[in-house]
N, C-alpha and C positions, 0 to 999 in steps of 0.2 A: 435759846430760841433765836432762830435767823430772823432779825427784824426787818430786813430788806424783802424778805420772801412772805411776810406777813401785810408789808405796806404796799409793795407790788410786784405781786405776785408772776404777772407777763415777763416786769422786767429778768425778775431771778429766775426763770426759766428760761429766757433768751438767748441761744447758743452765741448770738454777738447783739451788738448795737445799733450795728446797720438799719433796721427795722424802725429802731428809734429816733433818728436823725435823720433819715430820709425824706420823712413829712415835712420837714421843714421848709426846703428847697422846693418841695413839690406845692408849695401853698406859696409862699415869698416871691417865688420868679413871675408865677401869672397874677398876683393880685398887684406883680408891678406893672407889667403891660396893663392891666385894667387902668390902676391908674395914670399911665403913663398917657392914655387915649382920652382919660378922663380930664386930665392937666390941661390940655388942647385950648378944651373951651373957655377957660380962664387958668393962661399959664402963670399968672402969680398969685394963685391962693397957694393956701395950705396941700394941696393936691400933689402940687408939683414935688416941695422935699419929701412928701410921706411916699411916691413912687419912686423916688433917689435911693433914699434912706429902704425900702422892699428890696428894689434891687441887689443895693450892699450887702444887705442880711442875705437875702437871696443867698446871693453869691458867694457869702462866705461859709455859710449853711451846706452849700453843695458841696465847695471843699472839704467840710468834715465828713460829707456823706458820702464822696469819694472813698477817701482816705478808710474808712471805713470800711464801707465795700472791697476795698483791696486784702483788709486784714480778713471781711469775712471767707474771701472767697482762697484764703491760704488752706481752710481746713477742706472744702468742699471735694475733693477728688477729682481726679480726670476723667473715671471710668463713669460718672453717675449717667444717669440718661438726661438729658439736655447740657451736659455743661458746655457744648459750642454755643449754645443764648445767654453764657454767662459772658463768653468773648462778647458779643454781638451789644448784649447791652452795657457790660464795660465802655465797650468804642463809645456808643453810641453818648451816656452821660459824660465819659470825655470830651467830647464837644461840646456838651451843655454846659460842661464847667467851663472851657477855651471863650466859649463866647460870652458869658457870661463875666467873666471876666473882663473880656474886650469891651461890651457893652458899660459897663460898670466904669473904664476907666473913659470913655466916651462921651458919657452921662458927666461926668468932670470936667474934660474940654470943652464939652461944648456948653458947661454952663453959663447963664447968660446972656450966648449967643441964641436967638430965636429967630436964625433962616431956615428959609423952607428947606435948603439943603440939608440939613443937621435935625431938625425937626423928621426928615423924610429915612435919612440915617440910623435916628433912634428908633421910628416906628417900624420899618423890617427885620429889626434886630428884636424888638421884642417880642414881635410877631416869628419871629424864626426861633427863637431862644424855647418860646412855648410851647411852639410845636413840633421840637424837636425836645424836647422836655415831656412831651408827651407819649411819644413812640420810643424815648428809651423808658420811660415808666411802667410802659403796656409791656416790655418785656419783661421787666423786671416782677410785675405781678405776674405774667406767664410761669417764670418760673417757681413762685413763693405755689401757686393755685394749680399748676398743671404737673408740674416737677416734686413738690416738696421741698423745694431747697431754704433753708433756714429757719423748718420744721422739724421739731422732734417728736417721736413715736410718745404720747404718755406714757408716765407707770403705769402700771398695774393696776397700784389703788388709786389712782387721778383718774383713771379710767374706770373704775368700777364708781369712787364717789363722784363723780361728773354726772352719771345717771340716777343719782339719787340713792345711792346702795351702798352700801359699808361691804367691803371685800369678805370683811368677817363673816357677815350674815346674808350671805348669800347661799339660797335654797340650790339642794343639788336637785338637779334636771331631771324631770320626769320625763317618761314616753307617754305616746297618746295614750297605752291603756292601764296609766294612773302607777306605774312602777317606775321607781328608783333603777335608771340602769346608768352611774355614772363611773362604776365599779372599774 
């Protein structure tokens, strides 16, 4: 018995990981802008390292979800229909990791430091970081929702018991006037 396919199930049907690791980033980068805005109004509470400490994860989170992405997108094909939005959103979260990154090592120099310069520094970058975090995200579900891509077709019988029906016991099809024509 596959115990990994028993305890979860999403994951061992996952054609990669991508799917897994992606959330991450996608929740860590904005809830550090949140609290990075939130830090403002008293920048030495607890506010401030827990928006540090977001971004780091953030940041590091996205590299995996990179990296990832690259391995997913080795089996994808050239020929499928969308894969120029796979370029598109490639590009697109490479810069979300570039800035991220730059952000991240920012957050370090200027700690500390509390001029409106550096203060004005961190908030377009987090502000940019997110929303541009967000328009490569909307691709990327474009293609998971519009394309299929890092969807696989069910079996058979995942498809038949999904609807509540044992592949076994399934009735052959009647016509409307009550006969068997499945022949």
């Amino acid at each position: 018995m596959n115990w990994i396919a028993n305890l979860l199930p999403g994951l061992d049907g996952a054609l990669n990981i991508h799917p897994l690791v992606v959330h991450f980033p996608v929740v860590l980068l904005p809830l550090a802008c949140f609290l990075y805005f939130l830090s403002w109004k008293s920048p030495n509470s607890w506010v401030t390292p827990a928006a540090r400490w977001a971004l780091w994860s953030g940041t590091v989170s996205a590299a995996v979800a990179i990296l990832a992405g690259y391995l997913a997108a080795d089996g994808l094909g050239h020929d499928k229909p969308g894969h120029d939005l796979v370029h598109e959103h490639r590009n697109i979260m490479l810069w979300v990791g570039g800035l991220a990154l730059t952000l991240s090592i920012l957050v370090r120099v200027f700690a500390g430091k509390n001029s409106v310069m550096s203060r004005w520094i961190l908030a377009v970058g987090h502000v940019a970081l997110t929303g541009i975090l967000i328009f490569g995200s909307d691709r990327g579900a474009a293609l998971v929702y519009r394309y299929g891509f890092g969807v696989q077709e069910p079996l058979p019988s995942e498809e038949a018991s999904s609807h509540g029906h044992d592949a076994e016991a399934t009735a052959p099809e009647e016509s409307s006037d009550g006969h068997d024509h499945s022949h």
